[in-house]
C-alpha angles and dihedrals in degrees: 000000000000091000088049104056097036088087089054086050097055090047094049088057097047087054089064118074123229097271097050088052095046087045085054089059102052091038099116111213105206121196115202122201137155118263104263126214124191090271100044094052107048082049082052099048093030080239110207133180116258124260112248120219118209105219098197083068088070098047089071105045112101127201129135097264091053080055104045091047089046089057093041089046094041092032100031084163082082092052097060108019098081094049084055093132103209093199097066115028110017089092095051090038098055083038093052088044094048078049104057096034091063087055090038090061099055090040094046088056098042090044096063099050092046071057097058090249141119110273097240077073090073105053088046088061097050086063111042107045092036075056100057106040087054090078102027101035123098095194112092101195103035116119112225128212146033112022128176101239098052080043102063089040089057083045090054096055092045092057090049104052108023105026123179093248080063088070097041110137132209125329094305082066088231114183111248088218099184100044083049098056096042088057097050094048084043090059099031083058103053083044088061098053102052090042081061094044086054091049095050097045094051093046086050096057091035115256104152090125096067093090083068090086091055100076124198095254087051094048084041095056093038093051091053098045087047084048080062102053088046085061098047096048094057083057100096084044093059095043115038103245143145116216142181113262106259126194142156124034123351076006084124086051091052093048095046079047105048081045094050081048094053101038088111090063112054132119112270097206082044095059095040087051092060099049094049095051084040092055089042102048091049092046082056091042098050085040091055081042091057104036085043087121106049098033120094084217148341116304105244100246102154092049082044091056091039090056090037093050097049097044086053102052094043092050099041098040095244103178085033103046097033111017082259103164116221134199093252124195121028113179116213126226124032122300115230130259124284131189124240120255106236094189074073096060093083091054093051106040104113099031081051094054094035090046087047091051101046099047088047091058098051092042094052088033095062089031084061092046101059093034092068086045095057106022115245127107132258120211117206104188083060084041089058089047092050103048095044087059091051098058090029087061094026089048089053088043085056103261135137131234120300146181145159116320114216093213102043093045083057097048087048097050089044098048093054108266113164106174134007092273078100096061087045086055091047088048082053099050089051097049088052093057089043092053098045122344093053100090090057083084103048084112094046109122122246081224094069091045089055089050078057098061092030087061099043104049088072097104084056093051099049087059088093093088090070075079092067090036090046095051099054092038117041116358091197097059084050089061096047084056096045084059111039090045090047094044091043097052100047092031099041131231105306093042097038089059097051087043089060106040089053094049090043089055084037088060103052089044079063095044093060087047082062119052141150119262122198135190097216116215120175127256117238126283091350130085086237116122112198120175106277096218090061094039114056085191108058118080136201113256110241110262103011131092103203101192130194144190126200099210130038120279109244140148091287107058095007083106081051096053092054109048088041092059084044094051094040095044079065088223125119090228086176095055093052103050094048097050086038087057091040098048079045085051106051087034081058089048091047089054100055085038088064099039090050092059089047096239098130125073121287081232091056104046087043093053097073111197096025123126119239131196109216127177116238130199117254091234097050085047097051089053097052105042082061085199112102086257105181115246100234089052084047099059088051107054116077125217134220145142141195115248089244117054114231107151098212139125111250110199082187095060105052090174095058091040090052088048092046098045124114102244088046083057102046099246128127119278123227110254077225136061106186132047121201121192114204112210104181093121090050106113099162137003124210126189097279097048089056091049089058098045091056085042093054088046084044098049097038090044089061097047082053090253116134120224133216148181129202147162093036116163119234101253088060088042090056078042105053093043085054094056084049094242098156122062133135092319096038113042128154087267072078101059116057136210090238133353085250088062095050090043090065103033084055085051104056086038109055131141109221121055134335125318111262095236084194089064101037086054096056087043 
């Protein structure tokens, strides 16, 4: 509609001549409109409340359609299978997935080992879950399986619960190799489980959100600190070396430390091994860089390296000839299923939960990623669902933890991939070298695995710019990196996160502490109130203190609130409430002073309540305003006081209100006689924050200011009905529909002397 009629539109100006343009765009267009309180406006717009509808009504109604949308939400592989269109993305999708399946090989094997496991785990791990996530995932270009994150987590855990001193035989301290694994597999199995079993329970009430908490800065800075205890565990591997098994906080220190110890001692041809693969595998990696244009897709040089290194080693002797250690044994063909140890569950409660909440966030936070790329819609509740599946079913099946690998998501989107057929081809090409090429690698060098994460690990690495981008651009995510990268590297990787997250929460707890307060004035000749320390040009309208806060009023900064718009009203509000009630107080005692000695009238003393005007000598007021009241000002003021001390202001009672003023008193007026609170930013209100609003109309009441709201959206206004804010002093005349709206109203209703017409007409 909007392309059809533009040509019209550009006729139609050509048509105009100059001045007539020019006249269009002088022309002011004025709307004119009463001022609106609360009240006024919910009888204007038949304001209702809305209608609330109870969700859990709809989970138990049962049709065919209800069904149908539960099994494409909870089985989106139904939705989109059958629209699969061959033609057009069958061929990128079995290239990606060729692709994908020859980097998943080499990182299958070299995560496992980063896990503390035998390398056939790994492979297991990168067909199962892949598997799985074909027929529950909503993401099309995500790369399912080992990462090296999740994998030195699951390592973690395996150091710290089933460490290598614990297999130690007989008095040569010979490693019992195979107790040892079948512990740990034992153990990686039932985490993953549980990890599954998280992951599903918190897709299926909806807790998606929950990666919310985890902002990019804080998974940034985790990714790369966890980047940093994946290098310094191939270190042994690298090396040579045989070290102590290290876990819980500083446990990364003592590690760089014991390998900086038994240098002296590494494997030379080990050592040798690793740079070789290292240098092969980057000269493959800048040549891909550079022929990214004209290959079809990236030439295999980790699986290169992976076929070059074992041909090598079986055919030079490596262990035998130079001490190289190899991966050994691979069985060929599945194991079978094995069901998980709950006696385990209490022991891995919190890895379990921490593992869950890490791998969901890398894996929604590249969906997302490619979704927005390629415009279509990830759903994480359904992410969360998906993945927990994968590691429930891959965990009885004897695999370990996975997630979404970086490298491999982004093979699998630049290689074509278009759906996650590809993933389902990878998963296929695995299952093909566990069932029969997999023992082809029984001599590769665990050198050579360890080259593999090295180099991989450099997309991690290079994370460490965000430092230089952080700083010019937002001071407090730099912190937040500063943080999560320092306490996950000392603490470790369990620790470090919770760490984060809570100092993460704990900062914007102290954002809100620390707001910006603004005095509002209007800019000229439009209804429009902007902070008068940042625009030169708006001014404060005569009279009247409009006050602001950026963030929501709530338990935490409400005391805050309070004492700022105190302090920026320019006005001691507390000083002149307590002299106010002091000078009330001896005039009270005065009174009764008076009456007691029977020199007042009988009338007066009879009519109880009633106010009474008294003279009072000039010495007797100069003592008792305790405040260097001239003499002259004293004989003139007049002093009274009710029998019961209430300390309000009565509209309805002009001659106590005359007696109780504050000139009448001697104390210091206001240089304003209105206050408006602008709640715009108000998006909730909790108990305490009602109880300081009623304190601020209480206080400046007192002191014969008026006080006003305006601009408050509809949610704080049900909430403050519900907390019962206003009654027969508060009531919605005092909430206004702008601040435009309760600057004019203050303005024709103001107390002391007449309305300026001239104002209110600029106004």
């Amino acid at each position: 509609m909007g392309l059809s009629e533009a040509p019209g539109e550009r006729d139609t100006q050509a048509l105009l001549s100059r001045t007539q343009a020019m006249e269009l765009r002088r022309r002011d267009y004025h709307v004119e409109r009463p001022l609106l309180n609360q009240e006024q406006l919910e009888e204007l717009g038949s304001r209702s409340p809305a209608q609330v509808t109870l969700q859990w009504r709809t989970w138990f109604r049962c049709s065919r359609a209800r069904a149908q949308a539960l099994l494409l939400q909870y089985l989106p592989v139904l939705a989109w299978l059958p629209q699969y269109s061959v033609r057009d993305w069958l061929l990128g999708d079995l290239l990606s997935g060729l692709s994908v399946a020859i980097m998943q090989l080499p990182q299958g094997l070299a995560y496992a080992l980063l896990a503390g496991l035998p390398p056939v785990f790994g492979l297991y791990s990168s067909f199962y879950p892949v598997f799985v996530y074909f027929l529950f995932g909503t993401s099309r270009h995500i790369s399912v399986g080992t990462f090296a994150v999740m994998s030195v987590m699951v390592g973690s855990v395996m150091e710290s619960l089933a460490p290598d001193d614990a297999f130690l035989l007989g008095l040569n301290s010979t490693l019992d190799v195979a107790a040892r694994d079948a512990t740990r597999v034992q153990l990686a199995s039932t985490l993953s489980v549980l990890v599954g079993l998280f992951q599903v329970g918190l897709g299926m009430v909806h807790f998606g959100f929950v990666v919310t908490y985890l902002s990019e800065p804080l998974v940034r800075a985790y990714t790369t600190a966890a980047s940093v205890h994946v290098f310094v565990s191939q270190l042994k591997y690298v090396f040579g070396l045989h070290l102590s098994s290290r876990s819980g906080p500083l446990s990364l220190i003592y590690t760089v430390l014991e390998v900086c110890w038994k240098l002296p001692q590494m494997v030379v041809g080990t050592m040798v091994t690793a740079i070789v693969a290292g240098v092969v595998l980057v000269l493959v990696k800048l040549l891909n860089e550079k022929l990214r244009r004209h290959l079809p897709m990236p030439l295999p040089g980790e699986l290169l390296t992976l076929i070059g290194a074992t041909g090598i080693s079986y055919g030079v002797g490596l262990k035998q000839a130079f001490g190289v250690d190899i991966v050994g044994k691979i069985p060929a063909g599945l194991v079978p299923p094995m069901a998980p140890r709950p006696q385990l569950f209490a022991k891995l409660l919190g890895n379990a939960f921490a593992i869950a909440v890490v791998g969901f966030a890398i894996a929604i936070s590249l969906g997302k990623i490619f979704a927005l790329r390629h415009g279509y819609r990830v759903y994480s509740n359904q992410e969360l669902v998906a993945l927990g599946l994968s590691n429930l079913l891959g965990g009885i099946f004897q695999c370990f933890p996975v997630s979404c690998s970086m490298s491999r998501s982004l093979v699998q989107e630049s290689t074509g991939g278009n759906t996650q057929v590809a993933g389902a081809i990878s998963s296929l090409f695995i299952l093909i070298i566990i069932v029969k090429l997999g023992e082809l690698f029984q001599d590769l060098p665990k050198a050579v695995l360890a080259a593999v994460v090295i180099v991989n690990l450099k997309g991690m690495v290079m994370q460490c710019t965000d430092v230089v981008s952080l700083w010019k651009a937002n001071r407090m995510d730099l912190l937040i990196w500063v943080v999560t990268f320092v306490a996950t590297i000392l603490l470790n990787l369990d620790l470090g996160l919770a760490v984060a997250v809570v100092f993460s929460l704990m900062l914007v707890v102290v954002r809100t502490q620390m707001p910006h307060y603004s005095v509002l004035g209007q800019v000229p000749d439009t209804d429009i109130y902007r902070d008068v320390a940042e625009y030169s040009g708006a001014r404060e309208v005569p009279g009247v203190k409009v006050f602001r806060s950026s963030v929501t009023v709530y338990f935490a900064n409400a005391e805050l609130y309070s004492d700022s718009l105190k302090q920026r009203c320019g006005v001691d509000v507390d000083y002149l409430l307590s002299q106010k009630k002091k000078l009330l107080r001896k005039q009270e005692l005065k009174l009764k002073q008076l009456q007691k000695e029977n020199k007042l009238p009988k009338q007066a003393a009879a009519s109880k309540g009633t106010s009474v005007s008294i003279n009072v000598n000039p010495t007797v007021m100069d003592i008792e305003s305790n405040n260097d009241v001239e003499g002259s000002k004293a004989r003139e003021a007049s002093a009274g006081t009710e029998l019961e001390d209430t300390g309000a202001w009565a509209p309805e009672d002009a001659k106590a209100s005359d007696i109780s003023s504050l000139k009448a008193l001697g104390l210091p007026q206001p240089d304003f006689h209105t206050l408006i609170l602008d709640l715009s930013s108000f998006s909730f209100v909790d108990t305490v924050c009602l109880k300081s609003l009623k304190n601020i109309f209480r206080d400046f009441r007192e002191i014969e200011v008026d006080v006003y709201m305006a601009a408050c959206h509809a949610p704080v206004i049900m909430q403050l009905e519900d907390g019962h804010f206003f009654d027969a002093s508060i009531t919605k005349q005092h909430l206004f529909a702008s601040v435009h709206d309760a600057v004019l109203f203050a303005l024709q209703h103001r107390r002391s002397g007449p309305v300026d017409p001239v104002l209110v007409t600029k106004l």
